[in-house]
Short mmCIF file of the C-alpha atoms (twelve columns), coordinates in Angstrom:
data_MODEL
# 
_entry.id   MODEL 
# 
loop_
_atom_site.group_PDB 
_atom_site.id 
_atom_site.type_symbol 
_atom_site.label_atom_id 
_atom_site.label_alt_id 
_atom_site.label_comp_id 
_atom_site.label_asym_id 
_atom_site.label_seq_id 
_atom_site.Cartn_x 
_atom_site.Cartn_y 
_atom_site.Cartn_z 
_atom_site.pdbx_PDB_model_num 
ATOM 1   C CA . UNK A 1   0.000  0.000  0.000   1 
ATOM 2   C CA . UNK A 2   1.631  3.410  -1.133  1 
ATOM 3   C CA . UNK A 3   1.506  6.167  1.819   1 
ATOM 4   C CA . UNK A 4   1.855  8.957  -0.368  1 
ATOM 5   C CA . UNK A 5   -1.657 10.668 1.205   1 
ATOM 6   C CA . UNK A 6   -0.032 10.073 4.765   1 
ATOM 7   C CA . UNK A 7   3.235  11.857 3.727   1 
ATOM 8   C CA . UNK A 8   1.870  14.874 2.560   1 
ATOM 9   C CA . UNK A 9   -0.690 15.422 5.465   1 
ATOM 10  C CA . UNK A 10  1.840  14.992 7.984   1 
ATOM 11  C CA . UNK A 11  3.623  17.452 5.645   1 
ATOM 12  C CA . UNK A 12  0.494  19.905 5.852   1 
ATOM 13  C CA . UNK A 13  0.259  19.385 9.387   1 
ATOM 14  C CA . UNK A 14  4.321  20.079 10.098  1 
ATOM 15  C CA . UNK A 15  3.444  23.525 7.941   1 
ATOM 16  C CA . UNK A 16  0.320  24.102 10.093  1 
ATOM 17  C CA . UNK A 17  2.515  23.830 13.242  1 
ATOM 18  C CA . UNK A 18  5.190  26.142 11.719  1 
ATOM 19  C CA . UNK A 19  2.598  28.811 11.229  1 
ATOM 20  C CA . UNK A 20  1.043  28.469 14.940  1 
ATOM 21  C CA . UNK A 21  4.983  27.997 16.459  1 
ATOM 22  C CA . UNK A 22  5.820  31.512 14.305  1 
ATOM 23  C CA . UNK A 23  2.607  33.252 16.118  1 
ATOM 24  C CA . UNK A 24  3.120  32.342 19.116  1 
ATOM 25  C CA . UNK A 25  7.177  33.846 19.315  1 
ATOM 26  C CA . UNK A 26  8.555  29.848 19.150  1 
ATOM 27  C CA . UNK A 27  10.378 30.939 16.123  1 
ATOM 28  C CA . UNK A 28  13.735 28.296 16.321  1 
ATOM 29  C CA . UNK A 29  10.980 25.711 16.375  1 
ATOM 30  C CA . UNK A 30  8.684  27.226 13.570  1 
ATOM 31  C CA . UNK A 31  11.922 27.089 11.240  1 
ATOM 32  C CA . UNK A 32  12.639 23.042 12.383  1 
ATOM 33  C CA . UNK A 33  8.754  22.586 11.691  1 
ATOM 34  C CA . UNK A 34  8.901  24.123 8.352   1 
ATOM 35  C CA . UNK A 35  12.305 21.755 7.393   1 
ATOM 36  C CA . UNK A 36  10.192 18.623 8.777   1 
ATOM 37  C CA . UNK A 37  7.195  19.759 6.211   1 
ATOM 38  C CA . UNK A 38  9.743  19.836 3.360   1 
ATOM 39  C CA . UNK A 39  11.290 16.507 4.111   1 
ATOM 40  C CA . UNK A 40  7.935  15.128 4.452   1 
ATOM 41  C CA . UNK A 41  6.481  16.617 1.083   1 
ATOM 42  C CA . UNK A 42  9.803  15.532 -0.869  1 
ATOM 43  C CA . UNK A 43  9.355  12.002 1.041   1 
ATOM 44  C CA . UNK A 44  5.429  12.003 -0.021  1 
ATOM 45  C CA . UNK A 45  7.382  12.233 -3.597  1 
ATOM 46  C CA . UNK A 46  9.624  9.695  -3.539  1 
ATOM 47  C CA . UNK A 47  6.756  6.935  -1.983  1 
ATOM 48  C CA . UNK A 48  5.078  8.088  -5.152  1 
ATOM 49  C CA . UNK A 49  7.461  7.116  -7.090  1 
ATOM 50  C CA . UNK A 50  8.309  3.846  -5.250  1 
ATOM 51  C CA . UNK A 51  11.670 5.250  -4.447  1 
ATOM 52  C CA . UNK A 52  13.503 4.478  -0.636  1 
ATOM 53  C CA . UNK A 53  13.588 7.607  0.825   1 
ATOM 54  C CA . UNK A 54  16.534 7.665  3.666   1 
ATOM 55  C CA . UNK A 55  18.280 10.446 5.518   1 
ATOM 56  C CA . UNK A 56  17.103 14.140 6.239   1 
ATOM 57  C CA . UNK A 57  19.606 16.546 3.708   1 
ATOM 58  C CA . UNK A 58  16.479 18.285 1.198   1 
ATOM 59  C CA . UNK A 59  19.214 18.554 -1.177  1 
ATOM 60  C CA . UNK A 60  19.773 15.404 -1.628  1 
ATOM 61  C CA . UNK A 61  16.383 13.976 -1.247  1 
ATOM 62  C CA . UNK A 62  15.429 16.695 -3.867  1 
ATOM 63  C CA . UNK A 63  18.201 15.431 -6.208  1 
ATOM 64  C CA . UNK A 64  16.420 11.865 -5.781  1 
ATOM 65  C CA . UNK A 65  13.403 13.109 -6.702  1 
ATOM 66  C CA . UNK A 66  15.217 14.934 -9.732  1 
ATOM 67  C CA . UNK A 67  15.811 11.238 -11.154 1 
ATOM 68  C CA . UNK A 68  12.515 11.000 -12.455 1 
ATOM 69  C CA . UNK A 69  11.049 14.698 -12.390 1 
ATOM 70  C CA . UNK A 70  12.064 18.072 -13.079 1 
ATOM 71  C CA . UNK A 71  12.929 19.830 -10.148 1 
ATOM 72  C CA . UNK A 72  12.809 23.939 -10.224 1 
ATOM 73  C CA . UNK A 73  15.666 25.863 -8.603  1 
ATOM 74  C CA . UNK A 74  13.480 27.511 -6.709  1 
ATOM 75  C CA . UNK A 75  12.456 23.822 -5.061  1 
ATOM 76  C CA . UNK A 76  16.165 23.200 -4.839  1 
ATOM 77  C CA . UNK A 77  16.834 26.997 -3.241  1 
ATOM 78  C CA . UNK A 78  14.214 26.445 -0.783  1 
ATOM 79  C CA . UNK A 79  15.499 23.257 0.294   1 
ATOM 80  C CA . UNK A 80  19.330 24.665 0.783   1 
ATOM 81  C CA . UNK A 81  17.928 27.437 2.795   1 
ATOM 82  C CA . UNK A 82  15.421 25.192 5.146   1 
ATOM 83  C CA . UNK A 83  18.630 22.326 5.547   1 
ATOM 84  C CA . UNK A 84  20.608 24.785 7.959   1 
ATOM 85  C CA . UNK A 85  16.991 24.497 10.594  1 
ATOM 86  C CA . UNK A 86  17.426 20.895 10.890  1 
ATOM 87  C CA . UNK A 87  19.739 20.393 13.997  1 
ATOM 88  C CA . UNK A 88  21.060 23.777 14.703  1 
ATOM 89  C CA . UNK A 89  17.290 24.849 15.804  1 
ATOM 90  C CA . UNK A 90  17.353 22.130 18.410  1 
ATOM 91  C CA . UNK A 91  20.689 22.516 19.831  1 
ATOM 92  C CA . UNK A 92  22.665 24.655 21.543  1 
ATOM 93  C CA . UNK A 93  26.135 23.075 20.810  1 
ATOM 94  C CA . UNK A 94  25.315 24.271 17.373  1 
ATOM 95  C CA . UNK A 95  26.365 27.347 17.756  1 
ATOM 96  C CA . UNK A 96  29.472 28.917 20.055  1 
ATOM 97  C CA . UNK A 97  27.088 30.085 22.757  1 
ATOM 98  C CA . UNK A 98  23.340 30.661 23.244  1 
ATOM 99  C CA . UNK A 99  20.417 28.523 22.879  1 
ATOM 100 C CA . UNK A 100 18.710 28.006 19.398  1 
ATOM 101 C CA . UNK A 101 15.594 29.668 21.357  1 
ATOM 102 C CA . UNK A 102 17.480 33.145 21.181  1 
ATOM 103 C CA . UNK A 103 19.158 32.742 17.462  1 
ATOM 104 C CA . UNK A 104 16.070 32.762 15.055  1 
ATOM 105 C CA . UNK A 105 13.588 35.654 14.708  1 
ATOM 106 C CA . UNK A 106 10.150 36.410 13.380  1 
ATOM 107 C CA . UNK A 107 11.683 36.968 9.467   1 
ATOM 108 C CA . UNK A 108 13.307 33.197 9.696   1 
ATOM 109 C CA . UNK A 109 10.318 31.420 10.410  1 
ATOM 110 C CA . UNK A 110 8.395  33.957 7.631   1 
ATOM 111 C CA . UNK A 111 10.834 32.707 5.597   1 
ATOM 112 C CA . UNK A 112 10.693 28.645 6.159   1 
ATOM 113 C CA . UNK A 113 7.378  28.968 5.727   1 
ATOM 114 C CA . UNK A 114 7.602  29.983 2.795   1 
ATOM 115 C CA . UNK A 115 9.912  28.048 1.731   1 
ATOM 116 C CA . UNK A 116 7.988  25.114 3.332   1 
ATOM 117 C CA . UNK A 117 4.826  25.757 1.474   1 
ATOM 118 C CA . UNK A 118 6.820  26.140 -1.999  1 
ATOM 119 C CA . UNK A 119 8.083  22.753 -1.307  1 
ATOM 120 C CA . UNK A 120 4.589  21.301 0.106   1 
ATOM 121 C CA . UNK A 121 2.945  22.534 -3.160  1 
ATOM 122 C CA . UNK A 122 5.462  21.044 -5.404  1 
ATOM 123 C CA . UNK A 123 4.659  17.924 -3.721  1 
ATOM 124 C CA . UNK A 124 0.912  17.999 -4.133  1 
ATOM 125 C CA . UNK A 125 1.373  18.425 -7.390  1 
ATOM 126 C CA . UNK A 126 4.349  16.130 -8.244  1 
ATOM 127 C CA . UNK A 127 2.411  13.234 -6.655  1 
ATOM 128 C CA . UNK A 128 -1.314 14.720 -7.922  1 
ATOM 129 C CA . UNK A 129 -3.509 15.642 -4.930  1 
ATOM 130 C CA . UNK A 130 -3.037 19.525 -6.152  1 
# 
C-alpha cells in the first residue's frame, strides 16, 4: 500500500505547526517545523514514485526526486535554505554560545514557511492531490 496521502498530510500538518509555532514567538521551532514539512512533502514524492527515501539533507532527497522529475531551482533553493533548521534549531552546541531559542527571529520562520509551502505545493502536485 503506497503512503503517499499520509506523507503529505503529515507534511500539511508540520506547515500548520510552523505557522502556529511563528505566532506564538517559538520561532527556532517554527523554522525546524517548516524543514520537517519539506522533508515530508519531498518524502510524499519519492513513496510516489516507489523510491527508498533515507536520511534528512532536502538537497539530496530533492536530487532523488530529480531522477525522475524536473525539479525547479526555486524547489532546490528552498530546500538549501530550510537544511541549515534541521539540527542547529534544536541545539545549543550548534552554535558557540546561546540557545537556538534566542538565534532565530520572526523573518526566519516567515521565511521557512515559505519556503515550506513552496516545497509542500510542489509535492501535491508532483504526486497529484493539487
Amino acid at each position: 500500500m503506497r503512503r503517499t496521502r499520509d506523507w503529505l498530510d503529515q507534511a500539511e500538518g508540520d506547515l500548520k505547526a510552523a505557522r502556529d509555532l511563528c505566532d506564538t514567538g517559538n520561532y527556532a521551532w517554527s523554522c525546524f517545523a517548516s524543514q520537517q514539512s519539506a522533508e515530508k512533502s519531498l518524502k510524499a514524492i519519492l513513496e510516489s514514485l516507489v523510491i527508498p527515501s533515507i536520511g534528512h539533507n532536502l538537497l539530496s532527497l530533492a536530487s532523488v526526486v530529480s531522477e525522475k522529475i524536473e525539479v525547479p531551482d526555486g524547489i532546490r533553493s528552498a530546500c538549501r535554505r530550510l537544511n541549515r533548521f534541521y539540527i542547529p534549531t534544536r541545539y545549543p552546541n550548534a552554535f558557540p554560545s546561546g540557545a537556538p531559542v534566542h538565534m532565530y527571529d520572526r523573518e526566519d520562520a516567515i521565511q521557512a514557511i515559505k519556503d515550506a509551502e513552496e516545497v509542500f505545493n510542489f509535492a501535491k502536485k508532483a504526486t497529484g492531490f493539487a
